[in-house]
VEXDREN-2710 file (C-alpha; in Angstrom, 1 decimal):
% VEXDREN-2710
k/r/px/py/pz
1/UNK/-50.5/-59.2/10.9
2/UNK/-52.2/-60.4/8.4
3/UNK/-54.2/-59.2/4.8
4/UNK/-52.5/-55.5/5.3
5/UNK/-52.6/-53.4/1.5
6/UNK/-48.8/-52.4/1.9
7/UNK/-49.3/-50.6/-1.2
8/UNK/-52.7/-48.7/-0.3
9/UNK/-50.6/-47.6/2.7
10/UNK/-48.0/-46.8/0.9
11/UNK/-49.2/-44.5/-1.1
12/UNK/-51.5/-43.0/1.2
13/UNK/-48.6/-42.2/3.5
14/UNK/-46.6/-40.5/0.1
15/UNK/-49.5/-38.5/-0.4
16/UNK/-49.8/-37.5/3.2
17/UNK/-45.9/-36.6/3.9
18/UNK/-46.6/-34.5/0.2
19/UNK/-49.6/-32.7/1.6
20/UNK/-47.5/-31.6/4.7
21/UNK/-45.2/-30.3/2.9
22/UNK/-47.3/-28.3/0.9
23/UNK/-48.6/-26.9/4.0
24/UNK/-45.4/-25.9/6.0
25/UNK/-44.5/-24.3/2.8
26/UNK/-47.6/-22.3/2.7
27/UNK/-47.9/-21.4/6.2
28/UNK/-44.4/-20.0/5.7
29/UNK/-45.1/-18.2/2.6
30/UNK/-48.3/-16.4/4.0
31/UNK/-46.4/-14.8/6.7
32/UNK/-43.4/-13.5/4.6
33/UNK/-45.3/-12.5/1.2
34/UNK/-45.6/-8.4/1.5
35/UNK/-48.4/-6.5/0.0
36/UNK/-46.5/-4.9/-2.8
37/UNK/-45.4/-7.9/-3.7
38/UNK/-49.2/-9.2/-4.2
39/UNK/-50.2/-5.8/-5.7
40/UNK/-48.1/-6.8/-8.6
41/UNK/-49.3/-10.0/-9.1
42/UNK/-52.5/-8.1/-9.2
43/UNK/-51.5/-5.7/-11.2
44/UNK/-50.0/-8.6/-13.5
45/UNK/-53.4/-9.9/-14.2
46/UNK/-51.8/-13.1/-12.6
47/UNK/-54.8/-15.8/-12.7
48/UNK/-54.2/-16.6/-8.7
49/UNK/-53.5/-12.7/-8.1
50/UNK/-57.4/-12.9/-6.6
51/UNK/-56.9/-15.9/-4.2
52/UNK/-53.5/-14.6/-3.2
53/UNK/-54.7/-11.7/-2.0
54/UNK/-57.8/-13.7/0.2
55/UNK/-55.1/-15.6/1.4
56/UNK/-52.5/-12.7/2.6
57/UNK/-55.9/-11.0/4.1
58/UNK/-56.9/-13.5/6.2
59/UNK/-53.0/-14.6/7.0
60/UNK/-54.0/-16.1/10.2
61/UNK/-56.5/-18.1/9.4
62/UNK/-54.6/-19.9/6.8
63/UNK/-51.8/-20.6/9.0
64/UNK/-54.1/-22.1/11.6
65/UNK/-55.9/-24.0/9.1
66/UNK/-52.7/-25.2/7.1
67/UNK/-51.3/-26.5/10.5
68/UNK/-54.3/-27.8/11.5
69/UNK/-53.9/-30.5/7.8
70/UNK/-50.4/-30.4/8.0
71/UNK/-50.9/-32.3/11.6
72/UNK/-53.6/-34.7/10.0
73/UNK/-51.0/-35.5/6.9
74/UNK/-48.5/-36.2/9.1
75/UNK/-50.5/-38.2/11.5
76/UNK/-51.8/-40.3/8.7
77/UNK/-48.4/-41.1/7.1
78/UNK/-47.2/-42.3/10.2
79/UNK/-50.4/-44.3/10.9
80/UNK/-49.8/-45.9/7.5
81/UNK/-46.1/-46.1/7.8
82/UNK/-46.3/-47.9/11.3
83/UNK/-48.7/-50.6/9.5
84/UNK/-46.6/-51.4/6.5
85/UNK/-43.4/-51.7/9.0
86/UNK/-45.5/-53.8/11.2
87/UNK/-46.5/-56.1/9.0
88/UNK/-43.6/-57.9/8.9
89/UNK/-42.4/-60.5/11.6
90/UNK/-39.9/-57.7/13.4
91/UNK/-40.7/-57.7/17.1
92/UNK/-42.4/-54.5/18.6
93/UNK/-39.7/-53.2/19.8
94/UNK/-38.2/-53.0/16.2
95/UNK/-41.0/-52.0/14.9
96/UNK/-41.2/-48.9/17.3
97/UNK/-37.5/-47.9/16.0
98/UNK/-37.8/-48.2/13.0
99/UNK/-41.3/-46.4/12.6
100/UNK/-39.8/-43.7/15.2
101/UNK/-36.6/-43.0/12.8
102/UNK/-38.0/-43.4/9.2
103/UNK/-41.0/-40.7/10.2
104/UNK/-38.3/-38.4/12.2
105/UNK/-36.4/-38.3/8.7
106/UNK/-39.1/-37.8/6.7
107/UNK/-40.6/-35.1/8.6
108/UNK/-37.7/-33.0/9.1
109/UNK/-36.7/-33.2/5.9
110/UNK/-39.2/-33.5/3.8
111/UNK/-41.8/-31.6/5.9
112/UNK/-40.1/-28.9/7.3
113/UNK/-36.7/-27.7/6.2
114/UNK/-37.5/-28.1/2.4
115/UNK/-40.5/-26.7/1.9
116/UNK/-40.0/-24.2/4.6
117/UNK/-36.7/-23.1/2.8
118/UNK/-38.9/-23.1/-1.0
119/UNK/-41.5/-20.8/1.1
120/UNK/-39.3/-18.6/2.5
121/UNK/-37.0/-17.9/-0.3
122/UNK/-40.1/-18.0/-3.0
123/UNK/-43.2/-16.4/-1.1
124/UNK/-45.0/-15.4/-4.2
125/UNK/-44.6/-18.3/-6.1
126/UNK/-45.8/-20.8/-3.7
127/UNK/-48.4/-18.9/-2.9
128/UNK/-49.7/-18.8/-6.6
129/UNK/-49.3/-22.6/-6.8
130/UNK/-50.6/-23.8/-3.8
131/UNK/-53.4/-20.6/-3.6
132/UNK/-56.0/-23.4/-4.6
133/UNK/-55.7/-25.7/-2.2
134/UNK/-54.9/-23.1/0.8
135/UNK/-58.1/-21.5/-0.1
136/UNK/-60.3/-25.2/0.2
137/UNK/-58.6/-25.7/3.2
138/UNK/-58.9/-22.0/4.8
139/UNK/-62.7/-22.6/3.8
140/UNK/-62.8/-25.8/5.7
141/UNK/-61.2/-25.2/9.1
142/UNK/-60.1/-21.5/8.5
143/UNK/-62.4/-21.3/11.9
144/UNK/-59.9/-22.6/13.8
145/UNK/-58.2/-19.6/13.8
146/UNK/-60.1/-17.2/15.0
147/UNK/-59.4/-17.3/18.2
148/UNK/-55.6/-16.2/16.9
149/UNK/-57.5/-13.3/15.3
150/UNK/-59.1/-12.3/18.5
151/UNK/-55.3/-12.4/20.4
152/UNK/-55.9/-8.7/20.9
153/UNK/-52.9/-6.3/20.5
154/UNK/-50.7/-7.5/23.2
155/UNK/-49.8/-10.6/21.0
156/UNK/-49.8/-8.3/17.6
157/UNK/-47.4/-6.1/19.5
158/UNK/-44.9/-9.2/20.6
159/UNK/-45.2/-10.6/16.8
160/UNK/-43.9/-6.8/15.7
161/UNK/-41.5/-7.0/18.5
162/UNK/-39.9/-10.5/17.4
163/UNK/-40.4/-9.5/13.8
164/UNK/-37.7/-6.5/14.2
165/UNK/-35.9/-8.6/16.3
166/UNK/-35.4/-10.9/13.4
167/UNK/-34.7/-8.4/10.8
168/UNK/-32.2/-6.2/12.8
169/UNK/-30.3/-9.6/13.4
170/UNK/-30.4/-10.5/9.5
171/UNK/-28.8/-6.8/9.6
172/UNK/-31.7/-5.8/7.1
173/UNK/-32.1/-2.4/9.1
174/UNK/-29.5/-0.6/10.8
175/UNK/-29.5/-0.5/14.7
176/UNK/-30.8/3.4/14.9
177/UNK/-33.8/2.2/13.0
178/UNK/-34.7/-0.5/15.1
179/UNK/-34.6/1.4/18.2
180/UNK/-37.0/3.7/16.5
181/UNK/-39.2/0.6/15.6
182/UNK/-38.6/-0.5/19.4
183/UNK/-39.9/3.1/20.7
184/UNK/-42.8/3.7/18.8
185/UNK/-43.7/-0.3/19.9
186/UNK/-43.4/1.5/23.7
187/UNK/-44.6/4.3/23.0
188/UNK/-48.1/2.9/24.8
189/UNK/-46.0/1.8/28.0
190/UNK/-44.3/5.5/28.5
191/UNK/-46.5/7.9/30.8
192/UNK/-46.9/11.3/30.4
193/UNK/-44.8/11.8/33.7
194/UNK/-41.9/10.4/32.3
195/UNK/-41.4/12.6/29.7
196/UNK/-42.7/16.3/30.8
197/UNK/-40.7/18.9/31.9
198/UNK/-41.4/18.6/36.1
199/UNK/-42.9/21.8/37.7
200/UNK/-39.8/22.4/39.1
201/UNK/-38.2/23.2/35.8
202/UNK/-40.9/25.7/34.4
203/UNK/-40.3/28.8/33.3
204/UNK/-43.2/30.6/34.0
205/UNK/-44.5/34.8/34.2
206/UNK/-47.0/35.7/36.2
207/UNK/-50.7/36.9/35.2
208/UNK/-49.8/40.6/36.8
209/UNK/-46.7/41.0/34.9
210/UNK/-46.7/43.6/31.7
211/UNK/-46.8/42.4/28.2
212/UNK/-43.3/44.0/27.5
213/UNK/-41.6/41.8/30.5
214/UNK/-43.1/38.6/29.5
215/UNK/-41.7/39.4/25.8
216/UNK/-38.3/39.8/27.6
217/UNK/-39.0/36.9/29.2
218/UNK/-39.6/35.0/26.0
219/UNK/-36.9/36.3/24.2
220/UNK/-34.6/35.5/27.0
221/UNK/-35.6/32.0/27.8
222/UNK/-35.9/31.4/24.4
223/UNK/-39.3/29.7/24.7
224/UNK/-42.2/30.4/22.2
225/UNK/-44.4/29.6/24.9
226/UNK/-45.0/30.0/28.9
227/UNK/-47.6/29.4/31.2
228/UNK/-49.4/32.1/32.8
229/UNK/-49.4/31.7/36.5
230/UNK/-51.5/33.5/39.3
231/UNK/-50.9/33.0/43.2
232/UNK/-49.1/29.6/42.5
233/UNK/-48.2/27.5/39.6
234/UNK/-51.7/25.7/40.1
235/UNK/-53.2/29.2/40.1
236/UNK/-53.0/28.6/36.3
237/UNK/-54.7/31.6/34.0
238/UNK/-53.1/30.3/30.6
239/UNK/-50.8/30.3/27.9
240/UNK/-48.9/32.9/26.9
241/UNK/-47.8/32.7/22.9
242/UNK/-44.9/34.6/21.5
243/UNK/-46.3/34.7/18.1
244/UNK/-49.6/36.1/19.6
245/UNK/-47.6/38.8/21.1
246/UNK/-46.3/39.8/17.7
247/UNK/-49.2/39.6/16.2
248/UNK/-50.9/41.5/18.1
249/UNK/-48.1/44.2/17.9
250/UNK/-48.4/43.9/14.2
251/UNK/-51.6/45.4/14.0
252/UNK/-50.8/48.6/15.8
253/UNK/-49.0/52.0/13.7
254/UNK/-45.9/51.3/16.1
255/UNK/-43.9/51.6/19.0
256/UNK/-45.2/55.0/20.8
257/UNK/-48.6/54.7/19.3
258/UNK/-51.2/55.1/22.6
259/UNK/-52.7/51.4/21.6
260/UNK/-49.3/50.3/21.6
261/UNK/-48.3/51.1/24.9
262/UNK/-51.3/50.0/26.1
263/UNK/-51.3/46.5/25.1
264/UNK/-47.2/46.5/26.5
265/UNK/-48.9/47.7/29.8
266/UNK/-51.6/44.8/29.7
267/UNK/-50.8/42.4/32.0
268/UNK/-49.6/39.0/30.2
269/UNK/-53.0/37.1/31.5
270/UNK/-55.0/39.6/28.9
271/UNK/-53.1/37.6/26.2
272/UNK/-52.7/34.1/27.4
273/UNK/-54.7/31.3/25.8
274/UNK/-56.8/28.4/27.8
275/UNK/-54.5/25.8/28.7
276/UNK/-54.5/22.3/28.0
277/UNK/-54.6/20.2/30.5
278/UNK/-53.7/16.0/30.6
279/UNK/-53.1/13.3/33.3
280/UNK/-49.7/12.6/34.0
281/UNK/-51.0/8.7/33.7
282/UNK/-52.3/9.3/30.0
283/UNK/-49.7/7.1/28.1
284/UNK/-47.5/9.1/25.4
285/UNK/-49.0/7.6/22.4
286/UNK/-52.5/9.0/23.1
287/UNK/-51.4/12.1/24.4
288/UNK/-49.2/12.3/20.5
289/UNK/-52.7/11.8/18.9
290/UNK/-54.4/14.5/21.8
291/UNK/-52.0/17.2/20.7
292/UNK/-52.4/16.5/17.4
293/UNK/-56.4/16.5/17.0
294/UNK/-56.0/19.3/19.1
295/UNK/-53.8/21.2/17.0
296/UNK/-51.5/22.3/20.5
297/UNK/-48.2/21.8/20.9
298/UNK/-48.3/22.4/25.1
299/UNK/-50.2/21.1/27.8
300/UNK/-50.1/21.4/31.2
301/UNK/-49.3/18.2/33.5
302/UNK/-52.2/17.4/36.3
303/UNK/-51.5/15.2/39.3
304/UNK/-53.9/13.0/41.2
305/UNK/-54.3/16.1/43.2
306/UNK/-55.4/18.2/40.6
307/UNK/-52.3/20.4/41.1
308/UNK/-49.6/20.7/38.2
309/UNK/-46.9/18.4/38.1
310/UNK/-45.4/20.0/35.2
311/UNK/-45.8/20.8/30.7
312/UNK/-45.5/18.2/28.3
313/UNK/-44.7/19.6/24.6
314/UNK/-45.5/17.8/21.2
315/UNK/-41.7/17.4/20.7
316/UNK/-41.3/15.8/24.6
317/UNK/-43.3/12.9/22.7
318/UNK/-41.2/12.8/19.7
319/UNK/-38.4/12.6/21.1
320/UNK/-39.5/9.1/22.7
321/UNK/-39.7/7.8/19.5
322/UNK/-36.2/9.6/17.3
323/UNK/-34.5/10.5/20.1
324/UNK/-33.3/14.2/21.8
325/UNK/-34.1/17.2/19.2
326/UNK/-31.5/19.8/19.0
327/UNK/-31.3/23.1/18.4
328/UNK/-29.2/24.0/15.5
329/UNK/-27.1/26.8/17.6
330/UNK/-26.4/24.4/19.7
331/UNK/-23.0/23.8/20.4
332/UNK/-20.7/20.9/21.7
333/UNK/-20.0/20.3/25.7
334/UNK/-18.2/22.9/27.3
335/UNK/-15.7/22.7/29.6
336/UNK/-13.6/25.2/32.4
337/UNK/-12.3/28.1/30.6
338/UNK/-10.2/30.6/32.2
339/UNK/-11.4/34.1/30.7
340/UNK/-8.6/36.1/32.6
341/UNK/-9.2/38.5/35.7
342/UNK/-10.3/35.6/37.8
343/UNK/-13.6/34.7/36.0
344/UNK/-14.1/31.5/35.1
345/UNK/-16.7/30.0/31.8
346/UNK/-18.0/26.3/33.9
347/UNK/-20.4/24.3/32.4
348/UNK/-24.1/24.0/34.5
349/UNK/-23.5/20.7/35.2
350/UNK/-20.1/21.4/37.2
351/UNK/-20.0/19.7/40.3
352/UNK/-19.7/22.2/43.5
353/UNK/-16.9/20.5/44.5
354/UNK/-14.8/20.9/41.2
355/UNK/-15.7/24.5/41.6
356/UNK/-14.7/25.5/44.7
357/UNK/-11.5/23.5/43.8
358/UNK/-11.2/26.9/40.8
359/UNK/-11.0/29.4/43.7
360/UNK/-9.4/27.6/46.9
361/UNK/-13.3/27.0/48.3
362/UNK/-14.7/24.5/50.4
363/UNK/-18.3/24.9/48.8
364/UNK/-20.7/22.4/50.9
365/UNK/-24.6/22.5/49.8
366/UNK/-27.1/19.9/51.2
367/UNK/-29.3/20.9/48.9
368/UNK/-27.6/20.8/45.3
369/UNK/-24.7/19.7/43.2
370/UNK/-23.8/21.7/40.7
371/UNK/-22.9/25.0/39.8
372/UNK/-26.2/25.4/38.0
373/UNK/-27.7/24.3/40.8
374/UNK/-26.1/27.0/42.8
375/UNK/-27.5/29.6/41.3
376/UNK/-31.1/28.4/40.9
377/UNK/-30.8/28.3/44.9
378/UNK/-29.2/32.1/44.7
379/UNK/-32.5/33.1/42.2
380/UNK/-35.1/30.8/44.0
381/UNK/-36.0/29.6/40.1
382/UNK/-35.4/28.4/36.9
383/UNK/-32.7/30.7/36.1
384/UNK/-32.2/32.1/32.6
385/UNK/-29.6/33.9/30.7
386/UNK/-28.4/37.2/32.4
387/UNK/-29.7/35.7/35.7
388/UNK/-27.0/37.0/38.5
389/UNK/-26.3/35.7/42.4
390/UNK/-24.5/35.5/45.0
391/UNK/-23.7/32.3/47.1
392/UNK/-21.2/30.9/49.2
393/UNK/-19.3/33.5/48.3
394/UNK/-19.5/33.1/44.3
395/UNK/-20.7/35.1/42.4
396/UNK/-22.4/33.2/39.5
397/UNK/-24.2/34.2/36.0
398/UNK/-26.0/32.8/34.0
399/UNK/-24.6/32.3/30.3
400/UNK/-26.5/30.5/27.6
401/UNK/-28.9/27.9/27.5
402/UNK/-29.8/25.7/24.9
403/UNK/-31.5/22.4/23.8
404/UNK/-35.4/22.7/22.6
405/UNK/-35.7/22.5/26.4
406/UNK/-33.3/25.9/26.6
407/UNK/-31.5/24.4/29.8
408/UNK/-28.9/26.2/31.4
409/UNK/-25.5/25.4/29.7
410/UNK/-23.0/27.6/30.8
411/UNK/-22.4/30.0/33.8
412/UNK/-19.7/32.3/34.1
413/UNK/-18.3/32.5/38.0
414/UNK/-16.0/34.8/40.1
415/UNK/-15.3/35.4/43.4
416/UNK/-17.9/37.5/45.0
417/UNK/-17.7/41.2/46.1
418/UNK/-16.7/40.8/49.9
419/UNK/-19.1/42.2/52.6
420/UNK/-22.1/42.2/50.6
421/UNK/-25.0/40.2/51.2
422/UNK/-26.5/37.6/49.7
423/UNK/-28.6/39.1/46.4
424/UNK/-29.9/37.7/43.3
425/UNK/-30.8/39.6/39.5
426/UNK/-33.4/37.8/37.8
427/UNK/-33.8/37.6/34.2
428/UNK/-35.8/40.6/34.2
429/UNK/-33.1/42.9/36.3
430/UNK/-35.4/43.3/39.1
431/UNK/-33.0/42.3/42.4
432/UNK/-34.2/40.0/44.4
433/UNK/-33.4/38.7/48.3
434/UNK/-32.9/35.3/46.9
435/UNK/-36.3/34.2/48.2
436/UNK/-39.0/32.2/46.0
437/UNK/-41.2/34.2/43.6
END
């Protein structure tokens, strides 16, 4: 090869490896520059301060752009480099080596670990130096990446998902944090079914029953807030509010007062507010922002069916993002205590098995496990505190609940009174056969 301007090349090749490394360190430096950061260079009266902030604005654009040129450098100084090697009398083959190693060293070192280190380490900096160029070059084939900008949320939400993954592994933020970061990212993914409390578990007080009984209720339960149920549970006629109830109460001269006995003899539908009511499809996030234009902190579930599958409270959808709420009565896991005269504390979750076990019993249920569950079969419901029954010859109550949810905790147990049949007391003290209400 013959007539070849070695030097031309040369130096176009220096100027090209020099370029790309100007632009790995700005594409770098775009992505990890924060806002503060560029707020005080604003408020700095920095000369670049202006072009900086285009720059972090339109963040992808200039990366696409910057690697976009960075290519083009790099392509041109190994055009140029593979000429000036060439010109020489080396056979091909030599040529190819030694064009392959000398660019392979001077793109890895030059091109991307230096500058990428400088960019990463000194965001602000290069970003002030370099906000000239970035901007010509944005200008020029910043169209290039709009089709990043149009990735839609699905890529945004991966780039947040890798980005925590990064800075929980640098150990910037502890782990507790970034499962918070990780459950509001999946907070769209959660359904509204996944996080209600089922119909099954509802505490509920019928449309028919007085005002005083459903502020037992209330008060017993230790729920602010219960549906109001006709026929059914999908015969739904409302929500009843405890704080309604007392306000209501407020406004009367006091107990004994003929208005005040009449509103304790209304039945509990007179008081209940319209329910809300959301898919049990409508992912958590939306239903967060429902309940919160809304101003409500309950809605009822609906099915495909258009029956109810069960609630879903505000805090149901907090706690997919910080975790369980407690209650600060709460106290720590129980376990078996003996209270003398052959009553026994157990906790709700007891199997039947361990508790038969307490009084020589062979306790065998198809149907449940526990000793909560036991007496939810006795009652036929949701049983609350001061809830009574008899099964399988145990005779259980129950204790306390607790948890925002006010689940059953503890149930005391004893051997039931022999030859008697099967009854239940209710929350209310009204015995029951054990049959469903």
């Amino acid at each position: 090869m013959t007539d070849v301007p070695v030097g031309l090349l040369v130096a176009l090749a220096v100027l090209g490896i020099a370029f790309a490394a100007a632009m790995s360190a700005g594409e770098v430096a775009v992505t990890r520059v924060s806002r503060a950061a560029v707020t005080d260079l604003v408020a700095d009266q920095h000369p670049a301060a202006a072009r900086v902030r285009g720059l972090v604005e339109h963040s992808q654009r200039v990366v696409a752009a910057a690697s976009f040129v960075r290519l083009l450098a790099e392509m041109t100084a190994t055009v140029c480099l593979t000429l000036v090697v060439a010109s020489g009398s080396l056979p091909w083959w030599a040529v190819l080596l030694v064009t392959v190693a000398l660019v392979a060293l001077l793109a890895f070192l030059l091109v991307r670990v230096s500058p990428r280190s400088v960019g990463r380490a000194h965001p602000v900096s290069v970003l002030a130096v370099l906000s000239g160029p970035l901007t010509v070059v944005t200008a020029a084939f910043g169209g290039l990446g709009r089709a990043a900008s149009y990735a839609g949320p699905a890529q945004d939400e991966d780039e947040l998902r890798e980005m925590v993954q990064r800075v929980s592994e640098s150990e910037v933020i502890e782990d507790d944090e970034r499962d918070m970061f990780r459950s509001v990212l999946e907070l769209g993914d959660t359904l509204t079914r996944e996080v209600m409390v089922p119909r099954t578990d509802m505490v509920t007080t019928n449309a028919d029953t007085p005002v005083h009984k459903a502020i037992a209720l209330l008060l017993r339960s230790g729920f602010s807030r219960v549906p109001v149920v006709g026929e059914s549970v999908d015969d739904l006629r409302g929500v009843l509010y405890l704080k309604d109830v007392v306000r209501r109460l407020r406004l009367v001269p006091g107990v004994g007062d003929p208005d005040a006995d009449a509103f304790l003899a209304a039945p509990a539908s007179s008081v209940a507010r319209p329910a809300v009511y959301v898919p049990e499809s409508k992912p958590v996030d939306e239903l967060l922002r429902e309940l919160q234009a809304g101003a409500s902190h309950i809605a009822m579930v609906v099915d495909e069916y258009g029956g109810i599958a069960g609630l879903v409270t505000i805090e149901d959808a907090l706690e997919e993002i910080v975790g369980e709420l407690t209650d600060e009565h709460d106290r720590s896991a129980p376990e078996v205590e003996d209270l003398g005269d052959g009553v026994y504390r157990v906790p709700a979750r007891l199997g039947r098995d361990e508790l038969g076990e307490l009084f020589g019993l062979q306790v065998e249920d198809e149907d449940v496990d526990s000793a909560g569950g036991l007496l939810a079969k006795a009652l036929g419901k949701v049983p609350l505190p001061g809830s009574a029954g008899d099964i399988h010859g145990l005779h259980l109550v129950a204790e306390r609940a607790e948890g925002r949810r006010r689940t059953l905790s503890t149930v005391l147990v004893s051997l039931a009174a022999p030859d008697e049949p099967t009854t239940s007391t209710p929350a209310d003290g009204v015995p029951t056969d054990g049959a469903p209400r």
